[in-house]
BALOBA-1460 file (C-alpha; in Angstrom, 3 decimals):
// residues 288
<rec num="1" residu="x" x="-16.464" y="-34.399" z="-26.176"/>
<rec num="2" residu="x" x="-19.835" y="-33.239" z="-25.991"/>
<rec num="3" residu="x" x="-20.140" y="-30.112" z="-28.374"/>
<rec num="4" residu="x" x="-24.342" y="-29.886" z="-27.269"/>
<rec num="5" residu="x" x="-22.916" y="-29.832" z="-23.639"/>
<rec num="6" residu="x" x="-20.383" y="-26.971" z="-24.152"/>
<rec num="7" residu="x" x="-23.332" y="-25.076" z="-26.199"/>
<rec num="8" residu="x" x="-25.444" y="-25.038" z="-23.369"/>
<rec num="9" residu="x" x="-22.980" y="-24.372" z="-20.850"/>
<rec num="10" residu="x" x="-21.841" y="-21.298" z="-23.135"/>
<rec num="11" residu="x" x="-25.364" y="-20.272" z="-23.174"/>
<rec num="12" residu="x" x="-25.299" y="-20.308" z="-19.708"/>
<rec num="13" residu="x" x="-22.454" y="-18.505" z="-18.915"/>
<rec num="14" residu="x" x="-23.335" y="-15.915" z="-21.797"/>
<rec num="15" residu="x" x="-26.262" y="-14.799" z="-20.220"/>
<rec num="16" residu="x" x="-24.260" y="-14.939" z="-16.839"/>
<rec num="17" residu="x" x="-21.470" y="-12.222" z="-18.273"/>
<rec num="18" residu="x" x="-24.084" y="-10.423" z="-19.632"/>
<rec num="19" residu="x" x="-26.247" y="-10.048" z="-16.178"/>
<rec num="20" residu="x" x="-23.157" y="-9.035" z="-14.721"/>
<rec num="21" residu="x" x="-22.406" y="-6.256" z="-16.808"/>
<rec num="22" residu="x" x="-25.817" y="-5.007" z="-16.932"/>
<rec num="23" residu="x" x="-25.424" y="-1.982" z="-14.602"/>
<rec num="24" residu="x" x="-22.255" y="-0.943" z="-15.879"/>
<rec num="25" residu="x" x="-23.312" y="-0.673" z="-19.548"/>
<rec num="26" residu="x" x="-26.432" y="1.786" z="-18.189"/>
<rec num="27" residu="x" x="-23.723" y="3.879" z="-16.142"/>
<rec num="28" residu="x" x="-21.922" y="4.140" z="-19.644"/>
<rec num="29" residu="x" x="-24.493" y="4.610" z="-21.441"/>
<rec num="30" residu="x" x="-26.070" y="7.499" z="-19.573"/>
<rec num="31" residu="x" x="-23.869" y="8.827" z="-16.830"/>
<rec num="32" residu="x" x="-21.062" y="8.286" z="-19.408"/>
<rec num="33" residu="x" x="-18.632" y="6.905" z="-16.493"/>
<rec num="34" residu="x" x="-16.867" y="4.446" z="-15.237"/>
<rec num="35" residu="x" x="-17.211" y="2.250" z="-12.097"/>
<rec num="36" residu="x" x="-13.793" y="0.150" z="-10.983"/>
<rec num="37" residu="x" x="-16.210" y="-0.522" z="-8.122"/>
<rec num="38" residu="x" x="-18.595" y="-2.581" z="-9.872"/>
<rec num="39" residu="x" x="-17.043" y="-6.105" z="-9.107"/>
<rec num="40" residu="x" x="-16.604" y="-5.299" z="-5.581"/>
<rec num="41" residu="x" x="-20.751" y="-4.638" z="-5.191"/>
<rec num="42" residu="x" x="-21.038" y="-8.144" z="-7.127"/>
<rec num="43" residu="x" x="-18.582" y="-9.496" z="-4.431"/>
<rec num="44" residu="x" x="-20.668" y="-7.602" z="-1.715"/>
<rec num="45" residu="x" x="-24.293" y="-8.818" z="-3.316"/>
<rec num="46" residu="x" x="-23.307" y="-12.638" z="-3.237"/>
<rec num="47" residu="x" x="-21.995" y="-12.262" z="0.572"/>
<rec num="48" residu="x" x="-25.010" y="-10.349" z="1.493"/>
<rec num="49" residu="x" x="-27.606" y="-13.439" z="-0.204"/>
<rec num="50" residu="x" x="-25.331" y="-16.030" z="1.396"/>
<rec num="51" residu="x" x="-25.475" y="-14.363" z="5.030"/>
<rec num="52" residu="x" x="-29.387" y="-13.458" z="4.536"/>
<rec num="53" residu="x" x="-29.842" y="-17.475" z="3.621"/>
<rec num="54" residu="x" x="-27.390" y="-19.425" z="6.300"/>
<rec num="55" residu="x" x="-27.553" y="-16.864" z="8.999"/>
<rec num="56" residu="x" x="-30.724" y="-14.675" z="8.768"/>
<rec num="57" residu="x" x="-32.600" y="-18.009" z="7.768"/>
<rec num="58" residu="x" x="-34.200" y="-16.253" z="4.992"/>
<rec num="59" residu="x" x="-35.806" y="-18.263" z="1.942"/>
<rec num="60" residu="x" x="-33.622" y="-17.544" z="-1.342"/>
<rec num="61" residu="x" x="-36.447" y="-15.731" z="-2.614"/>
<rec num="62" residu="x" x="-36.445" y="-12.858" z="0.064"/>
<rec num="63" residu="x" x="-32.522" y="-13.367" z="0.216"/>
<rec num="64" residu="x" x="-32.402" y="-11.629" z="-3.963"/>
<rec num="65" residu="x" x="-34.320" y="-8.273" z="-2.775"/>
<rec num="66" residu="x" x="-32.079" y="-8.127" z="0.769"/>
<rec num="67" residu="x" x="-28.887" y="-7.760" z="-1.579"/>
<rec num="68" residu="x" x="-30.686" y="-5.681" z="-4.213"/>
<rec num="69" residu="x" x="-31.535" y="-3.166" z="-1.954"/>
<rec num="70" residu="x" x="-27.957" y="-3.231" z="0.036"/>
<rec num="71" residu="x" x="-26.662" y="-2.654" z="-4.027"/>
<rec num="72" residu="x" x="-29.239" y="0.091" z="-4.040"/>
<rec num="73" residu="x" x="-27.955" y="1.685" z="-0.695"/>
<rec num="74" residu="x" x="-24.106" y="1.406" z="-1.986"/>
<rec num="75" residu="x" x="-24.936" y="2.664" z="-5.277"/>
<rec num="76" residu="x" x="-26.496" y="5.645" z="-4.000"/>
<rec num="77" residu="x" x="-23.616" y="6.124" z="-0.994"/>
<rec num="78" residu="x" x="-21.383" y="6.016" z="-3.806"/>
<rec num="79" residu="x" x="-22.533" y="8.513" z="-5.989"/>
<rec num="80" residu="x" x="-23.451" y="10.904" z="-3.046"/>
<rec num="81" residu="x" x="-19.837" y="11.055" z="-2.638"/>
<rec num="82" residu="x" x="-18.705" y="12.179" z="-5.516"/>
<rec num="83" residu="x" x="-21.503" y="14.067" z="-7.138"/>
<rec num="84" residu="x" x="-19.872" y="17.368" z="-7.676"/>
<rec num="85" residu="x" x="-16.731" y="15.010" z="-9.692"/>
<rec num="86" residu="x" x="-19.598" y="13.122" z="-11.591"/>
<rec num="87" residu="x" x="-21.183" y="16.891" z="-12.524"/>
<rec num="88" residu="x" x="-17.874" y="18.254" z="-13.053"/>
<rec num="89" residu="x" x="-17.205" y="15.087" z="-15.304"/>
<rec num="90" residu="x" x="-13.973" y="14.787" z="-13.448"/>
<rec num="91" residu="x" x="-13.190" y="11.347" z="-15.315"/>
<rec num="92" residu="x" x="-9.699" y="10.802" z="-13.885"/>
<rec num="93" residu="x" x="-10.636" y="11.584" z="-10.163"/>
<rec num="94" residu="x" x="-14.014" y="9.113" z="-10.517"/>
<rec num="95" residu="x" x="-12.062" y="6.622" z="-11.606"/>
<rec num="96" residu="x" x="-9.598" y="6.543" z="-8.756"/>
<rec num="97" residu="x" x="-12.566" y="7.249" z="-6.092"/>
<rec num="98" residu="x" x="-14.728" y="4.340" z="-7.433"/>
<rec num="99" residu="x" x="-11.025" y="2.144" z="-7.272"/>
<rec num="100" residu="x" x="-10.661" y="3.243" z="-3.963"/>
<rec num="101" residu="x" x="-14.385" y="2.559" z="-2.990"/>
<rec num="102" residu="x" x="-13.957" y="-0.867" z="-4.120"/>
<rec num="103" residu="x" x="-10.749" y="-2.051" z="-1.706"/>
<rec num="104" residu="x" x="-12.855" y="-0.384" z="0.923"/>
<rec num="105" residu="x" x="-15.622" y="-2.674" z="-0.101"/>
<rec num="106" residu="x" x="-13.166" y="-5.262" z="-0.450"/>
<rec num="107" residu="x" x="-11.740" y="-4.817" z="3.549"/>
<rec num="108" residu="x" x="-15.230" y="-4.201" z="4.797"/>
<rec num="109" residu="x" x="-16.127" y="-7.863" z="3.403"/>
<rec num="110" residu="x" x="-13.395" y="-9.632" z="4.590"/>
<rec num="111" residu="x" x="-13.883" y="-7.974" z="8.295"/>
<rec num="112" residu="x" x="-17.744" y="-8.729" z="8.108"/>
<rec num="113" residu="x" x="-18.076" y="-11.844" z="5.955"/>
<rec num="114" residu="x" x="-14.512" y="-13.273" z="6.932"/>
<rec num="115" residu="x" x="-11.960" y="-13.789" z="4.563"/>
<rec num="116" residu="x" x="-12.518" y="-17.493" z="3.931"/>
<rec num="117" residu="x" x="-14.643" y="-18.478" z="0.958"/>
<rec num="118" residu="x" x="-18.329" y="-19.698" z="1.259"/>
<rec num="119" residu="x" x="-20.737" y="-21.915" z="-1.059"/>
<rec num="120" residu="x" x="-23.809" y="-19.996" z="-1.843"/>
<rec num="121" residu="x" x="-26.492" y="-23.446" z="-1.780"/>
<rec num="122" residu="x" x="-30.017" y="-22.467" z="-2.778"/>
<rec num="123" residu="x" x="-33.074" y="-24.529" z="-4.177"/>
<rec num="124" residu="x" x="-32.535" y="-23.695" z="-7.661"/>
<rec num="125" residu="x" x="-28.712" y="-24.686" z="-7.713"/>
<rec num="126" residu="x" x="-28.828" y="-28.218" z="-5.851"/>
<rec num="127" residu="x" x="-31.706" y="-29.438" z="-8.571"/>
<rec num="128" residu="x" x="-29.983" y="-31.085" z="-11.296"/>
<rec num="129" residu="x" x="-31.439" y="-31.180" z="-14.712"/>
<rec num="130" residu="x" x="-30.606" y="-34.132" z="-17.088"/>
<rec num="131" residu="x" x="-32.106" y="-34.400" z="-20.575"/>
<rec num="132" residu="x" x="-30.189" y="-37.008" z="-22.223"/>
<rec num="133" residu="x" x="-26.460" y="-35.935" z="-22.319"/>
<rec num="134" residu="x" x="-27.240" y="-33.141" z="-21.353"/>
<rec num="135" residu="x" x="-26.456" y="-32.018" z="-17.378"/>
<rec num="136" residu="x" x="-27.254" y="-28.120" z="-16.401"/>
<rec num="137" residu="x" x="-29.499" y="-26.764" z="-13.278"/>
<rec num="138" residu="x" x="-32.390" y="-25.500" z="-12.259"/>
<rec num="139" residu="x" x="-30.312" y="-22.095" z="-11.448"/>
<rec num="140" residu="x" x="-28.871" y="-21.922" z="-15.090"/>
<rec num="141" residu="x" x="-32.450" y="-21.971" z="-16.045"/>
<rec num="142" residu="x" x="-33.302" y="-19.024" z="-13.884"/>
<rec num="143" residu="x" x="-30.364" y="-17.422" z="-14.741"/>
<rec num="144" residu="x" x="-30.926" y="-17.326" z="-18.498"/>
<rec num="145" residu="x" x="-34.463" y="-16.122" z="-18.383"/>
<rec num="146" residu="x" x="-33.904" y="-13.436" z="-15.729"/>
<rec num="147" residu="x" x="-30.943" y="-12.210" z="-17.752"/>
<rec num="148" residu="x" x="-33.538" y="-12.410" z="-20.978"/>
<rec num="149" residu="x" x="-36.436" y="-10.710" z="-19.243"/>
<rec num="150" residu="x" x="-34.282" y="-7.936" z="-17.525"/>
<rec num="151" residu="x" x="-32.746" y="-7.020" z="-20.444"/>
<rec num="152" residu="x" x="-36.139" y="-6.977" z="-22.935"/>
<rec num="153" residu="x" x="-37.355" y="-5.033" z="-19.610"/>
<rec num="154" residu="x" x="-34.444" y="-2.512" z="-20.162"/>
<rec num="155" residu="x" x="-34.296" y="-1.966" z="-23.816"/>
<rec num="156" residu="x" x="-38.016" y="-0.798" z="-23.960"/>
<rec num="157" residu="x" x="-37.740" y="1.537" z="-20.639"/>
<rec num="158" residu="x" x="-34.970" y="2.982" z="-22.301"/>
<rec num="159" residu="x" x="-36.571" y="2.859" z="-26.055"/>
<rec num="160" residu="x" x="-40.377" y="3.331" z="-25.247"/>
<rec num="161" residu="x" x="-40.811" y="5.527" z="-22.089"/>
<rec num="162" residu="x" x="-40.610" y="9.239" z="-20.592"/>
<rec num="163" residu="x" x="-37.880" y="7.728" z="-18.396"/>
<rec num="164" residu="x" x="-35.585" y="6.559" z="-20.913"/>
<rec num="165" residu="x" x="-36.142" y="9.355" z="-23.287"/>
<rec num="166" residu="x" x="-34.830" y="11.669" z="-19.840"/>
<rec num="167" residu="x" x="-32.123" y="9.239" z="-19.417"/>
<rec num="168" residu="x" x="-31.203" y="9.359" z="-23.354"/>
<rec num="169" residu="x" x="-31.239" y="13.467" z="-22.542"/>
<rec num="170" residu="x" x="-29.122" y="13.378" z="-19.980"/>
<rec num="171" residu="x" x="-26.716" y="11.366" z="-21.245"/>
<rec num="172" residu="x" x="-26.472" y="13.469" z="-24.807"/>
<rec num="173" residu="x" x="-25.869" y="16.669" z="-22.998"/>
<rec num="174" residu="x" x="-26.183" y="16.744" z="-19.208"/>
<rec num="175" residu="x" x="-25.922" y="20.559" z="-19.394"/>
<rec num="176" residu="x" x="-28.758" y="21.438" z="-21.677"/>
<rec num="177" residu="x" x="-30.791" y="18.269" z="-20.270"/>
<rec num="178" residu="x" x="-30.572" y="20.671" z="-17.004"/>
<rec num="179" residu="x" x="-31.541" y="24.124" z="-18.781"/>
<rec num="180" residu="x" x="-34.588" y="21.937" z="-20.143"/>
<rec num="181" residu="x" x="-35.680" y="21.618" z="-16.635"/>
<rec num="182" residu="x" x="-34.332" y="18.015" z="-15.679"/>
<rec num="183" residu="x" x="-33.023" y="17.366" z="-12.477"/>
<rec num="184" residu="x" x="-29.662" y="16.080" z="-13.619"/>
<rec num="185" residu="x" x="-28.739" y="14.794" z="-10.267"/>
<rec num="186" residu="x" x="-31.123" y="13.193" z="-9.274"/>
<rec num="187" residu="x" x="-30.557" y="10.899" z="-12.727"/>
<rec num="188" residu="x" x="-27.267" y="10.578" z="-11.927"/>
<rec num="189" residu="x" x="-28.077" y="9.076" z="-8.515"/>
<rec num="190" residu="x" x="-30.975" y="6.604" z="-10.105"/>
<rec num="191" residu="x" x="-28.422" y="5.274" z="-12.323"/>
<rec num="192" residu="x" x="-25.805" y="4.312" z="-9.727"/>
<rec num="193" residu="x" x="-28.584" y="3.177" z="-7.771"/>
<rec num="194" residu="x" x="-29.877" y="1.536" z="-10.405"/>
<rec num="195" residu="x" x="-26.172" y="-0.363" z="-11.002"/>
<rec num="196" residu="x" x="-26.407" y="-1.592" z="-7.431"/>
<rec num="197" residu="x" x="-29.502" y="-3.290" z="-7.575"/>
<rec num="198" residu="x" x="-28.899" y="-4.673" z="-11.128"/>
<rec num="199" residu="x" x="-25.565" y="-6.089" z="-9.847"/>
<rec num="200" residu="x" x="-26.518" y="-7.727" z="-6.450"/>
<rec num="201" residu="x" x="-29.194" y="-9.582" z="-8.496"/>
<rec num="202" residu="x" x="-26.957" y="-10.482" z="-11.110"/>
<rec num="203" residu="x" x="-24.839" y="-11.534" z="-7.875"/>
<rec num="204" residu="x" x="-27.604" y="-13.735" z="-6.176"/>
<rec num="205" residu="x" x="-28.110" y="-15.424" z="-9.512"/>
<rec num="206" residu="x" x="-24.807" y="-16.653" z="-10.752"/>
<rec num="207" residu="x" x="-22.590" y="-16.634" z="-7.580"/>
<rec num="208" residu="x" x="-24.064" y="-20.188" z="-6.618"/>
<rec num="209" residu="x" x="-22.371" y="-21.163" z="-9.627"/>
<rec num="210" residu="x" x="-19.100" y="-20.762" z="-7.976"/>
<rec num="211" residu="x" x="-17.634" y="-20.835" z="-4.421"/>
<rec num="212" residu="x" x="-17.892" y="-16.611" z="-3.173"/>
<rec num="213" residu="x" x="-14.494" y="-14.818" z="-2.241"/>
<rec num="214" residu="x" x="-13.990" y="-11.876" z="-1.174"/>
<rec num="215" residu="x" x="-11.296" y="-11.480" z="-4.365"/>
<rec num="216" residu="x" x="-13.666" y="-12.421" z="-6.573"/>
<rec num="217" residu="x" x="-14.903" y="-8.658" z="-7.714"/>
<rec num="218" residu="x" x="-11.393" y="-8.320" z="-9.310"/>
<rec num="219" residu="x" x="-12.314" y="-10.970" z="-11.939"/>
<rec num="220" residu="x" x="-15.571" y="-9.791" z="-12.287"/>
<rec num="221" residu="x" x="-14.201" y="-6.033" z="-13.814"/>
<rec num="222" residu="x" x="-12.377" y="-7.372" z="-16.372"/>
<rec num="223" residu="x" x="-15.006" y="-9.621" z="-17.565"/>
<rec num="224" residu="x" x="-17.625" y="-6.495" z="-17.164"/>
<rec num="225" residu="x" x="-15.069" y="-4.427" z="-19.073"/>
<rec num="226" residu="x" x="-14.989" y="-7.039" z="-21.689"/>
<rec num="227" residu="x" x="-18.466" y="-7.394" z="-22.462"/>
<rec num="228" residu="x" x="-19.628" y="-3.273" z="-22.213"/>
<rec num="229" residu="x" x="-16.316" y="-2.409" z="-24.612"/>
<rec num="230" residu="x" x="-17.398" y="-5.359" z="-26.713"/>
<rec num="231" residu="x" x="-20.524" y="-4.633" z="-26.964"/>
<rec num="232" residu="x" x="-20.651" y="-1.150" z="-27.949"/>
<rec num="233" residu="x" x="-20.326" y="1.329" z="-24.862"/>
<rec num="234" residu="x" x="-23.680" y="2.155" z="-23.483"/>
<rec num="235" residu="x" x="-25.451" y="-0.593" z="-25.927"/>
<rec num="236" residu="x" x="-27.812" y="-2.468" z="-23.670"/>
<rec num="237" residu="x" x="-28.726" y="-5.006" z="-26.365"/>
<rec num="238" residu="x" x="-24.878" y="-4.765" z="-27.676"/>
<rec num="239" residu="x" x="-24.062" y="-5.959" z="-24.157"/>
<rec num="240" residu="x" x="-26.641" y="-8.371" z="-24.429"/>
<rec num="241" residu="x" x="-25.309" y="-10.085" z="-27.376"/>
<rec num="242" residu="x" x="-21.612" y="-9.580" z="-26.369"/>
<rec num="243" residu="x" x="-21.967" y="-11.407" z="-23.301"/>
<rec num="244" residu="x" x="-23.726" y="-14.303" z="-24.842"/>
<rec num="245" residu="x" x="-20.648" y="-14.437" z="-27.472"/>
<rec num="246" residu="x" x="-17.929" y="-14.661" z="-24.388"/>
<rec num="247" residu="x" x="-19.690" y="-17.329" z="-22.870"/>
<rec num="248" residu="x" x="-19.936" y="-19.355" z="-26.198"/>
<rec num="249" residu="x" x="-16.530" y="-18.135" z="-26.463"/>
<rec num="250" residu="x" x="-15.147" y="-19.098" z="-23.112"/>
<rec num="251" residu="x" x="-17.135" y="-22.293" z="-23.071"/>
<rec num="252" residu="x" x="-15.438" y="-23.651" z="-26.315"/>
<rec num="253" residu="x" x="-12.068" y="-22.182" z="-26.169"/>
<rec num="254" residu="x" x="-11.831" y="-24.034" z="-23.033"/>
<rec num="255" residu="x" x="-13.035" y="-27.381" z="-24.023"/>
<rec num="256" residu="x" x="-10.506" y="-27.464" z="-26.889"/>
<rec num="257" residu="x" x="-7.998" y="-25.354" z="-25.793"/>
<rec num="258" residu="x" x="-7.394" y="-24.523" z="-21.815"/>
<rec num="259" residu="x" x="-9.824" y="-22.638" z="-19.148"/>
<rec num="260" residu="x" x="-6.524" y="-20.858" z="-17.447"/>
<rec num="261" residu="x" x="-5.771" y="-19.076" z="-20.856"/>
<rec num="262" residu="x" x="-9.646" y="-18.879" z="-21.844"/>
<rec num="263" residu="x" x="-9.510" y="-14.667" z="-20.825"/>
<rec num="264" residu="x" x="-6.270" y="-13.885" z="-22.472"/>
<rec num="265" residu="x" x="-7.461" y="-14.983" z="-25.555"/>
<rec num="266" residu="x" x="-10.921" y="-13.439" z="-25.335"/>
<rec num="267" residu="x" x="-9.436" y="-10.177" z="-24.912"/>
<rec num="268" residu="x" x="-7.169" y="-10.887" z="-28.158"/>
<rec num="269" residu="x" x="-10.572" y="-10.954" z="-29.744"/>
<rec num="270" residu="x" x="-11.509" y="-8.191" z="-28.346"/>
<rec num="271" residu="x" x="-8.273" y="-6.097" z="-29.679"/>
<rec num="272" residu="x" x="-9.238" y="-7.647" z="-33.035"/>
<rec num="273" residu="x" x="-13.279" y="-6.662" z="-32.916"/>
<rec num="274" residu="x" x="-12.475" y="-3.143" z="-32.035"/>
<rec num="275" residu="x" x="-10.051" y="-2.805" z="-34.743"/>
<rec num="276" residu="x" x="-12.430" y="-4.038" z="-37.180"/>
<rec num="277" residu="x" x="-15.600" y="-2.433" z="-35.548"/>
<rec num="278" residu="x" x="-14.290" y="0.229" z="-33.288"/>
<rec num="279" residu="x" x="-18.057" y="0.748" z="-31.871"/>
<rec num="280" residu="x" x="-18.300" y="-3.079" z="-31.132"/>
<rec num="281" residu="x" x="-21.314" y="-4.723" z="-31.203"/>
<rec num="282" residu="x" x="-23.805" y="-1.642" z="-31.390"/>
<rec num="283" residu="x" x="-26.029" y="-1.710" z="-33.483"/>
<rec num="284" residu="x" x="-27.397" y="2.105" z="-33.388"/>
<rec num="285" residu="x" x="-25.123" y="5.181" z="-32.423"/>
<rec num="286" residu="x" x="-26.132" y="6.126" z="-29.120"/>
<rec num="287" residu="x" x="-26.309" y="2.896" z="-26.946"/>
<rec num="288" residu="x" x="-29.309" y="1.707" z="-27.503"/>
């Protein structure tokens, strides 16, 4: 077995999970919500890059910011919705909306896209990479230095600038953030808009990894769950670091062990983590 081969395609995958999760861990972290209808926009982002590649006839490149900005549109539709819950931090009745706006993402797919399952090709994915034993694409290169540059991106918007110290407000106290004259809505919308885009790209990015189903957003939760709950909820570079450690993880538990119980046991680790650390991987209070 190659153990240099597994590393890299744990590296790989890492930076994959933690791409994915992305938006949700800035919904957390400053909305302080949930959204059970986050795999459903990844679902929704890959079938939107696919369809803007093999039937618009777009280049890949214009394909990423055709699904970003359909994430943007649902994010926003979303949150429109149920604004007065997500003011009223109506937790229980935002969790069942954003379920239910995911099987209605979930049909819509199915009746656009068709039900049977498609190969995202682009560019990046059909270039093969070999540097001695070592096999991995073109693609896993892009996707492990968007997912580094996004997130470096992220931590100082959120660290460094006016619009992450108004986020950081919100997010503390959405109440008193309004008294002080921010427009607490209008944050609220930018994040879910915000998770939309962050998602379809993570979408255009890894999907070609995989054949696209319109089931897949279901698998995509619980590994999203995993990795914000790991990594400290609301911790952009706890997410960061928690998705690279589920990749490794996956990568080597299923080399040695089996791929089909690869998730069960990650979430064992998970049980254990939180009883240990019960913040996760955080490293500073506040989700940062």
């Amino acid at each position: 077995m190659n153990l240099t081969q597994q590393l890299v395609n744990g590296i790989v995958l890492g930076h994959a999970y933690a791409l994915i999760a992305i938006g949700w861990t800035v919904l957390l972290g400053v909305a302080r919500l949930v959204n059970f209808g986050h795999g459903q926009m990844y679902m929704l982002g890959a079938f939107v890059t696919w369809y803007g590649i093999s039937r618009l006839g777009l280049p890949y490149i214009l394909a990423i910011p055709l699904a970003m900005l359909v994430g943007v549109a649902v994010g926003y539709v979303m949150q429109r919705v149920m604004l007065q819950l997500t003011l009223k931090q109506d937790l229980v009745s935002i969790m069942i909306v954003t379920l239910g706006f995911g099987y209605v993402l979930h049909g819509a797919a199915a009746l656009f896209f068709g039900s049977t399952g498609q190969i995202l090709s682009t560019p990046l994915s059909m270039e093969d990479v070999y540097w001695g034993d070592l096999w991995f694409t073109y693609q896993d290169i892009a996707i492990v230095i968007v997912a580094i540059l996004f997130f470096a991106a992220l931590k100082y918007i959120i660290d460094r600038t006016r619009l992450g110290r108004l986020a950081r407000m919100v997010a503390e106290d959405p109440q008193l953030a309004e008294l002080a004259g921010i427009n607490v809505k209008r944050v609220y919308l930018g994040v879910f808009a915000f998770e939309g885009a962050a998602v379809a790209l993570a979408a255009a990015l890894v999907a070609p990894r995989t054949p696209i189903l319109t089931s897949m957003g279901f698998d995509e939760v619980i590994i999203t769950f995993v990795v914000v709950v790991l990594g400290g909820i609301g911790s952009v570079l706890g997410s960061y670091l928690a998705g690279l450690a589920l990749g490794l993880f996956v990568a080597f538990f299923g080399a040695f062990v089996s791929p089909a119980y690869a998730m069960a046991a990650a979430f064992a680790v998970l049980i254990a983590v939180l009883v240990i650390r019960p913040g996760g991987l955080a490293v500073s209070p506040g989700g940062r």
